[in-house]
DOGUGU-110651 format. One record per residue (C-alpha): residue number from 1; residue in three letters; y, x, z. Coordinates in pm, 1 decimal. Each point is the difference from the previous one (the first is absolute). Example, Ala and Ser with C-alpha at 12.3 -4.5 7.8 and 13.67 -1.06 7.14 Angstrom:
@nr: 1 | rest: ALA | v: -450.0 | u: 1230.0 | w: 780.0
@nr: 2 | rest: SER | v: 344.0 | u: 137.0 | w: -66.0
//
This chain:
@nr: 1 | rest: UNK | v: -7086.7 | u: -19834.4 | w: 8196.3
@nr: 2 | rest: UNK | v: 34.0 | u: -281.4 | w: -282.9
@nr: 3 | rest: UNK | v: 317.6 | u: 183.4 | w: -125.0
@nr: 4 | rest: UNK | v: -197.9 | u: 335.9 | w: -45.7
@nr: 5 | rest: UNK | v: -247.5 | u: -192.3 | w: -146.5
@nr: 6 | rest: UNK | v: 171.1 | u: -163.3 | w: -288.8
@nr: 7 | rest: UNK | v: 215.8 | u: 303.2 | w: -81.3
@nr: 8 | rest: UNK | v: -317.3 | u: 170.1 | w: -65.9
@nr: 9 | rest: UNK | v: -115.3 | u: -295.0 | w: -221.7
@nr: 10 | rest: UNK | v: 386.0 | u: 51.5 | w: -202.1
@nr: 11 | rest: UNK | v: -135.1 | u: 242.1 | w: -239.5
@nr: 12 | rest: UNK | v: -254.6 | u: -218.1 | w: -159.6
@nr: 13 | rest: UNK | v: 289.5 | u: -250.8 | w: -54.4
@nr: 14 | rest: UNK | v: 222.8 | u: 240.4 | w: -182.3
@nr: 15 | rest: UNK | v: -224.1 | u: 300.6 | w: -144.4
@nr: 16 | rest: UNK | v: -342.7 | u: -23.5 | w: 76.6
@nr: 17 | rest: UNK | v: -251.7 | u: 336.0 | w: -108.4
@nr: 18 | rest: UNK | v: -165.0 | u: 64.5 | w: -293.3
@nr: 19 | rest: UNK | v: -252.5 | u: -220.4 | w: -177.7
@nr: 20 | rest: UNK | v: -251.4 | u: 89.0 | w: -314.3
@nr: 21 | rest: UNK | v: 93.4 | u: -210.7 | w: -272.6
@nr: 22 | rest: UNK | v: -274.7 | u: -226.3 | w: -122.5
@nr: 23 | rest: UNK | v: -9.7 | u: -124.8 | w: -344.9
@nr: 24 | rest: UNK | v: -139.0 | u: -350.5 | w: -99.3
@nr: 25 | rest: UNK | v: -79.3 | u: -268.4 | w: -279.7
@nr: 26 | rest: UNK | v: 267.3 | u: -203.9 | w: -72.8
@nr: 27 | rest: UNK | v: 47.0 | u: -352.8 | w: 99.8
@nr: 28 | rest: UNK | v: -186.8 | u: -299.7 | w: -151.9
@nr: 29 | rest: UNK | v: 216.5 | u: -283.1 | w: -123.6
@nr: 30 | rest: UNK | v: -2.3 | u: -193.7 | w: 368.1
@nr: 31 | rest: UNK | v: 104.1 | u: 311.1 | w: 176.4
@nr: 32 | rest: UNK | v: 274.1 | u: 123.5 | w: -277.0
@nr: 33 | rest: UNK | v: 195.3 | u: -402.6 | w: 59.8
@nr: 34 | rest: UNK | v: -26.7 | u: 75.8 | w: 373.0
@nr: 35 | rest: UNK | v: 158.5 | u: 356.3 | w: -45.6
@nr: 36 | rest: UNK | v: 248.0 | u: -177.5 | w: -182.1
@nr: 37 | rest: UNK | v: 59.5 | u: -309.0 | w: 216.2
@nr: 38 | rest: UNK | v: 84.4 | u: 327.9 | w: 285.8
@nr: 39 | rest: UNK | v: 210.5 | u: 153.5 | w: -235.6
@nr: 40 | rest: UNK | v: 189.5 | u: -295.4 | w: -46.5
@nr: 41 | rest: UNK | v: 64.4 | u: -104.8 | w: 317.0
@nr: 42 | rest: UNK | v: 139.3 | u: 342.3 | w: 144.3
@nr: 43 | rest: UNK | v: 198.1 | u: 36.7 | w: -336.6
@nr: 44 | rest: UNK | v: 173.4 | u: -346.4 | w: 72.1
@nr: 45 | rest: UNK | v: 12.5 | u: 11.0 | w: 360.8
@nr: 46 | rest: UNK | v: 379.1 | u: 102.3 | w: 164.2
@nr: 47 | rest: UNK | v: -13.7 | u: -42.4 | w: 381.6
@nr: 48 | rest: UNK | v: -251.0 | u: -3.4 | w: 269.1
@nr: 49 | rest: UNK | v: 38.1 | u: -51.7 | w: 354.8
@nr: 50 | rest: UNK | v: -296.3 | u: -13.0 | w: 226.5
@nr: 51 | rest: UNK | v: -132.8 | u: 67.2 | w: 348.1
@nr: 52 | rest: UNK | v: -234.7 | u: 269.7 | w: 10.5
@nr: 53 | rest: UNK | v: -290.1 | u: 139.4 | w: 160.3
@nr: 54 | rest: UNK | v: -108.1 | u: 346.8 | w: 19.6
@nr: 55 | rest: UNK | v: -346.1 | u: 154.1 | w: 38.0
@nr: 56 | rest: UNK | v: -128.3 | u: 342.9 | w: 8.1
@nr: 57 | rest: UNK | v: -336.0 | u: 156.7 | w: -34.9
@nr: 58 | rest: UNK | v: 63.2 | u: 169.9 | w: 339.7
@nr: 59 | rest: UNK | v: 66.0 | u: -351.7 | w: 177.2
@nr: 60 | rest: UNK | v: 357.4 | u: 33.7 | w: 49.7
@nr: 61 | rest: UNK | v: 188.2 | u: -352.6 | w: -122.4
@nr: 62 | rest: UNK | v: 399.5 | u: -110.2 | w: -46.4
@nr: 63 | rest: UNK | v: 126.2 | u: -293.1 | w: -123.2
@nr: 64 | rest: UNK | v: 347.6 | u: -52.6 | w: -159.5
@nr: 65 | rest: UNK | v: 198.0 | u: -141.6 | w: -292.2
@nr: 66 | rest: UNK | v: 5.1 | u: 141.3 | w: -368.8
@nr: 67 | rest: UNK | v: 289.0 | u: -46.3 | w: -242.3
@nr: 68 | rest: UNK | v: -126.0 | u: 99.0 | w: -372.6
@nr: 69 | rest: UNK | v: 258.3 | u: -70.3 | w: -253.8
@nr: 70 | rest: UNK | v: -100.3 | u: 130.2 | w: -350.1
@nr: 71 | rest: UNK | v: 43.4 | u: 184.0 | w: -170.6
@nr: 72 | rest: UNK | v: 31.8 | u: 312.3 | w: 250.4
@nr: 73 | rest: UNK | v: 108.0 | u: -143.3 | w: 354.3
@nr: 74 | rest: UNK | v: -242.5 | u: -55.9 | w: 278.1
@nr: 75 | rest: UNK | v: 64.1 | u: -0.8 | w: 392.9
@nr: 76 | rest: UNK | v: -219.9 | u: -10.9 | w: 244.5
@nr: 77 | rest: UNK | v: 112.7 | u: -28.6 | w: 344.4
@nr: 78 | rest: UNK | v: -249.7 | u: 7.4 | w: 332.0
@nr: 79 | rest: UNK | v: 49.5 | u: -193.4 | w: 302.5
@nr: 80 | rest: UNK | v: 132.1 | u: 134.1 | w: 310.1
@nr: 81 | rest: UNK | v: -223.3 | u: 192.8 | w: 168.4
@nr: 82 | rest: UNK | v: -34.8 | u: 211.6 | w: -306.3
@nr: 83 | rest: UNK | v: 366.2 | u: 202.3 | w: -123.6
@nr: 84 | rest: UNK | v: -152.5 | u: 56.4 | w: -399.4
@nr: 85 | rest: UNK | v: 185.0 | u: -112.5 | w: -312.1
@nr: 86 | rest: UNK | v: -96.5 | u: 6.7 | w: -343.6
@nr: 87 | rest: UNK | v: 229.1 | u: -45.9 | w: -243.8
@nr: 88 | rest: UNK | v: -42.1 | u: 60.1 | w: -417.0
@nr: 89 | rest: UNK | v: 267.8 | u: -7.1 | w: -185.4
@nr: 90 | rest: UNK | v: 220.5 | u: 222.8 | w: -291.3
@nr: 91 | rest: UNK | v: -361.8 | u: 187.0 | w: -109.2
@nr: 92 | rest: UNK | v: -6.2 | u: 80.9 | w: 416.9
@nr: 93 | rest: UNK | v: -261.4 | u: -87.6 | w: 214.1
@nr: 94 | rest: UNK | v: 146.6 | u: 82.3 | w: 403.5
@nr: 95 | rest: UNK | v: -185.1 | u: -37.7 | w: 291.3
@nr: 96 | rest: UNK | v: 216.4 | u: 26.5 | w: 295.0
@nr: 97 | rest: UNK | v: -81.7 | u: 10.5 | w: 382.4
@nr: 98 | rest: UNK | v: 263.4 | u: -175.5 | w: 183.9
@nr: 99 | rest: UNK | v: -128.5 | u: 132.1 | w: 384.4
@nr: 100 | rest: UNK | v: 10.6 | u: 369.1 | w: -149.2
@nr: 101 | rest: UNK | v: 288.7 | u: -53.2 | w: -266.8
@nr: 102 | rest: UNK | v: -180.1 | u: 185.3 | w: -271.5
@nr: 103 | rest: UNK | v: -41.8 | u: -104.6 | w: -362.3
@nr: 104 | rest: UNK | v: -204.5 | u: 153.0 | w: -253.9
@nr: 105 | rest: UNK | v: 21.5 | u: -80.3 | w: -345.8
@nr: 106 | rest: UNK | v: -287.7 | u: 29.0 | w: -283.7
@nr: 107 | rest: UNK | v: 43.8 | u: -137.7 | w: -365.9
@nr: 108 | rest: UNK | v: -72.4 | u: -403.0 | w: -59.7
@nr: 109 | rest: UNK | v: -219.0 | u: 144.1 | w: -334.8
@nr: 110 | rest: UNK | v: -183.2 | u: 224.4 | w: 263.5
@nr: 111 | rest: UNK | v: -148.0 | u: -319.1 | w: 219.2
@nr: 112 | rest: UNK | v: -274.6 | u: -204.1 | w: -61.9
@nr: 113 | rest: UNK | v: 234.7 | u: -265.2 | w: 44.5
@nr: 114 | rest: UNK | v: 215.0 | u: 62.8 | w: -274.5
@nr: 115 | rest: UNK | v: -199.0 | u: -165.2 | w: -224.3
@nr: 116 | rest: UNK | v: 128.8 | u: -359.7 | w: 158.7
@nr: 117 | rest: UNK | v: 350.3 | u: 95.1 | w: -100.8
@nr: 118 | rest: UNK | v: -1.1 | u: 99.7 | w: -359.2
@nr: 119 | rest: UNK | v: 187.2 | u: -195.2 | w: -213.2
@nr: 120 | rest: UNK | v: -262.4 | u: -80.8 | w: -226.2
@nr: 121 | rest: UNK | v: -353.2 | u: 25.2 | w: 133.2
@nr: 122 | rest: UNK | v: -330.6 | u: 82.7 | w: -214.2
@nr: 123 | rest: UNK | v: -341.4 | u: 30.8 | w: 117.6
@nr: 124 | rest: UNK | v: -82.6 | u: 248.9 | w: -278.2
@nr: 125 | rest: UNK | v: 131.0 | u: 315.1 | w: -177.0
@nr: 126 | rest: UNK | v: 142.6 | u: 229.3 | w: 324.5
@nr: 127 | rest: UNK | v: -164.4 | u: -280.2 | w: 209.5
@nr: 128 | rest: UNK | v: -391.0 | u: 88.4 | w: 43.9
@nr: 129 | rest: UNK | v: -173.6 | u: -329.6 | w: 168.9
@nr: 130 | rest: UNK | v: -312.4 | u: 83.5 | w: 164.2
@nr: 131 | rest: UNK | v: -111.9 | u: -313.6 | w: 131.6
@nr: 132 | rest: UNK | v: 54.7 | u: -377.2 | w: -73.6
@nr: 133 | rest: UNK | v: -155.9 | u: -322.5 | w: 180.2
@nr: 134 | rest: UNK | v: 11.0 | u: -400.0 | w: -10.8
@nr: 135 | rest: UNK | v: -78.7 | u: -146.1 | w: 333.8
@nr: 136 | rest: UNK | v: 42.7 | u: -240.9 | w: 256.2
@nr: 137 | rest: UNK | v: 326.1 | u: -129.8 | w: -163.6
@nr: 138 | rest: UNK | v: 142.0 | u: 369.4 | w: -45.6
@nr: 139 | rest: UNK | v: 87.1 | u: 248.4 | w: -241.9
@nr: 140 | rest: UNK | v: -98.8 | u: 412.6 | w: 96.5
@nr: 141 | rest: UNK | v: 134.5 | u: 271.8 | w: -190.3
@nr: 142 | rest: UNK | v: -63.8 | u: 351.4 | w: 86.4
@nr: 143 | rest: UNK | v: 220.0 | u: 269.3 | w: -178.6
@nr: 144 | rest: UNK | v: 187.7 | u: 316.7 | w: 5.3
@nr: 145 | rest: UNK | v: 248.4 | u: 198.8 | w: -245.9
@nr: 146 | rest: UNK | v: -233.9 | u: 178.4 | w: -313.4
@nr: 147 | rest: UNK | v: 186.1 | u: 362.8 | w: 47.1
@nr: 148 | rest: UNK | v: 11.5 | u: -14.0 | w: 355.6
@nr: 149 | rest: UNK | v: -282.4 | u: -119.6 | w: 201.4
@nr: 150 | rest: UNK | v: 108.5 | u: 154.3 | w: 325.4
@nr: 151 | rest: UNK | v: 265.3 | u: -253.0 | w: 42.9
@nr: 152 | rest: UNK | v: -308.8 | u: -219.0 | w: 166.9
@nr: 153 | rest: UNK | v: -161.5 | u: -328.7 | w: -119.5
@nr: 154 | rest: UNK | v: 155.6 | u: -308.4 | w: 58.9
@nr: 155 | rest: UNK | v: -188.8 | u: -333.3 | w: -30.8
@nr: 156 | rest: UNK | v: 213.6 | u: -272.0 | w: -47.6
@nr: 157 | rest: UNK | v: -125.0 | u: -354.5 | w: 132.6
@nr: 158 | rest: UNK | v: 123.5 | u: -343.4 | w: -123.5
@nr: 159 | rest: UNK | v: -21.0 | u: -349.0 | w: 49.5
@nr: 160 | rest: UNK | v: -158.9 | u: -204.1 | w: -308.8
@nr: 161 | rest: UNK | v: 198.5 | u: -291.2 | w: 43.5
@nr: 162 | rest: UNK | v: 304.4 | u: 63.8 | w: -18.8
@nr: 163 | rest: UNK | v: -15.3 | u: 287.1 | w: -100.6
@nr: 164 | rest: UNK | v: 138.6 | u: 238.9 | w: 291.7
@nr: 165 | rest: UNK | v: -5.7 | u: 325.7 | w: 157.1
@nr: 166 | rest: UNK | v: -189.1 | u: -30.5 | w: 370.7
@nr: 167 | rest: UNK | v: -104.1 | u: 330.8 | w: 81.7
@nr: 168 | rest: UNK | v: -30.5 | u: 349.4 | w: -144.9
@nr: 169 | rest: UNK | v: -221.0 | u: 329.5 | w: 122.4
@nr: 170 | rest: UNK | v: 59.3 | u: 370.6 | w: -5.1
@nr: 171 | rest: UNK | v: -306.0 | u: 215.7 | w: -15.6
@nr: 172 | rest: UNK | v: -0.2 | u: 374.3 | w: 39.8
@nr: 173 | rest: UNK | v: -256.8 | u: 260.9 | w: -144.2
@nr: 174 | rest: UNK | v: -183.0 | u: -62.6 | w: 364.4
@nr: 175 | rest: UNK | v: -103.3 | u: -379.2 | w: -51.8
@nr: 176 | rest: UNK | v: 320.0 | u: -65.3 | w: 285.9
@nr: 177 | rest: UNK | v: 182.6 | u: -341.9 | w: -57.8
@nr: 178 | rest: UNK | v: 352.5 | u: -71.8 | w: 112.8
@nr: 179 | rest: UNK | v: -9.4 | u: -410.4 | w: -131.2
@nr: 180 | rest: UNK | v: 316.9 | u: -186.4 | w: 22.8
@nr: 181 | rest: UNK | v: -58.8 | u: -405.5 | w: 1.3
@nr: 182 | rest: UNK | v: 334.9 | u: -233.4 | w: -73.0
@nr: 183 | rest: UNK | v: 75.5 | u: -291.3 | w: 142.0
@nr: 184 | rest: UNK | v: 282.7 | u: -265.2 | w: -13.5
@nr: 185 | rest: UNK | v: 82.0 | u: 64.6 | w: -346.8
@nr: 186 | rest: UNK | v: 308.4 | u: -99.7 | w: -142.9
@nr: 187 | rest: UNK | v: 113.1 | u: 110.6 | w: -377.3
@nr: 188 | rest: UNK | v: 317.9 | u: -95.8 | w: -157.3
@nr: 189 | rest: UNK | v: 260.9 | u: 65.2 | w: 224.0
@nr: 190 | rest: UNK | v: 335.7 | u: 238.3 | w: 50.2
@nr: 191 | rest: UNK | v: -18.4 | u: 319.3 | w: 157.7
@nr: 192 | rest: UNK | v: 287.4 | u: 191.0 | w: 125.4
@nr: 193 | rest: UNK | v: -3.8 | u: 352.9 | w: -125.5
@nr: 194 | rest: UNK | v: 72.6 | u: 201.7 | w: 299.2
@nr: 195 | rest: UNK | v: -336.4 | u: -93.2 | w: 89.0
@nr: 196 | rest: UNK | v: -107.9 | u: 231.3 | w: -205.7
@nr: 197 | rest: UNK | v: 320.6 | u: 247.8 | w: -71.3
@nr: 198 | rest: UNK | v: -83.1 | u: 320.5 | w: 260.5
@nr: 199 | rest: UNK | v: 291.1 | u: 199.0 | w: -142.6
@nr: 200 | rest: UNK | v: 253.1 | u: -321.3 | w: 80.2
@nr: 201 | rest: UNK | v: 197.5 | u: -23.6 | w: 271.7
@nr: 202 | rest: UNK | v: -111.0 | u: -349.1 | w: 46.5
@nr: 203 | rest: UNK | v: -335.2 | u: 91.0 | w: 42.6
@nr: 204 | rest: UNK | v: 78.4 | u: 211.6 | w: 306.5
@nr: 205 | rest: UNK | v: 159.1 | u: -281.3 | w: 152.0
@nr: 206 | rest: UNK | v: -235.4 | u: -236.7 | w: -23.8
@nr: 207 | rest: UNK | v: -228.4 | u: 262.1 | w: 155.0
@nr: 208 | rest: UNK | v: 260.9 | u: 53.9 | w: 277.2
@nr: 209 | rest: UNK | v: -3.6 | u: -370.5 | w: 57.8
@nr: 210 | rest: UNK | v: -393.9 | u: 6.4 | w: 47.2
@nr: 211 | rest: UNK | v: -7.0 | u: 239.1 | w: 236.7
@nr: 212 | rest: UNK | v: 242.4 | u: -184.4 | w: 233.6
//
């Protein structure tokens, strides 16, 4: 089944297993602007709303739309078929089945993807980056936390020009991808917080409402 499928793939999105830190020289001059040009971008971006697509190593696929409103909020919410929910927000990170009814919450700081929603973004210090390319009109940026390496790697792709976040891949200790790929980008606009609020009571209704 798809569904079986992707849940399986889940953990690579949210805590993927161990990797062996690997040390490296650092950046010439051309790759230390790029590292900056990412850095700035995240650090001045507010909203993103996009259509997504999801692969897994094991084949399985879902598409859906992602909310990511920085610092600290993120939604992303599958299409029917598939009942999951992601939601970040308040240091939380819940992933909730809909068909079942059962959340499960892990820290945002515990994710590989908590590194799109700090407030202020560096690629260095408690940030190790691994790997770093320049092709085809895109910027590639492999990484994962210094102290904590068995959060997972997550290699961050971007569009040159403008600059813009297209895609982004989770690898775990096995060489296993889960890649997410964004489409329909739109920045700049108003989200409305019980998107992202799990604890409000607005955010239950608007899940009520779905399911009807």
């Amino acid at each position: 089944m798809i569904r079986r499928a992707l849940l399986s793939a889940l953990p690579a999105l949210l805590a993927a297993p161990a990797l062996h830190a690997q040390t490296s020289r650092g950046p010439g001059p051309a790759q230390a602007a790029d590292l900056r040009r990412i850095e700035n971008y995240f650090n001045t971006l507010t909203t993103l709303k996009a259509r997504f697509l999801q692969l897994a190593q094991n084949g399985a696929s879902a598409q859906g739309t992602a909310w990511i409103w920085r610092p600290g909020r993120m939604r992303f919410d599958y299409d029917p078929p598939e009942p999951l929910l992601l939601v970040a927000s308040n240091g939380q990170f819940l992933h909730y089945d809909r068909e079942l009814g059962q959340p499960s919450v892990v820290p945002v700081g515990s994710t590989p993807l908590g590194f799109l929603l700090r407030p202020n973004l560096q690629l260095s210090g408690d940030v190790t980056v691994t790997g770093q390319e320049r092709s085809g009109g895109f910027l590639r940026v492999t990484l994962f936390r210094t102290d904590n390496a068995a959060e997972g790697r997550l290699t961050l792709v971007l569009a040159e020009e403008p600059t813009e976040l297209r895609q982004w891949v989770v690898t775990d200790a096995q060489g296993r991808n889960t890649r997410v790929t964004l489409s329909q980008i739109e920045t700049g606009g108003q989200f409305d917080r019980s998107l992202f609020e799990f604890n409000d009571p607005r955010f239950q209704e608007l899940e009520m409402q779905r399911r009807r």
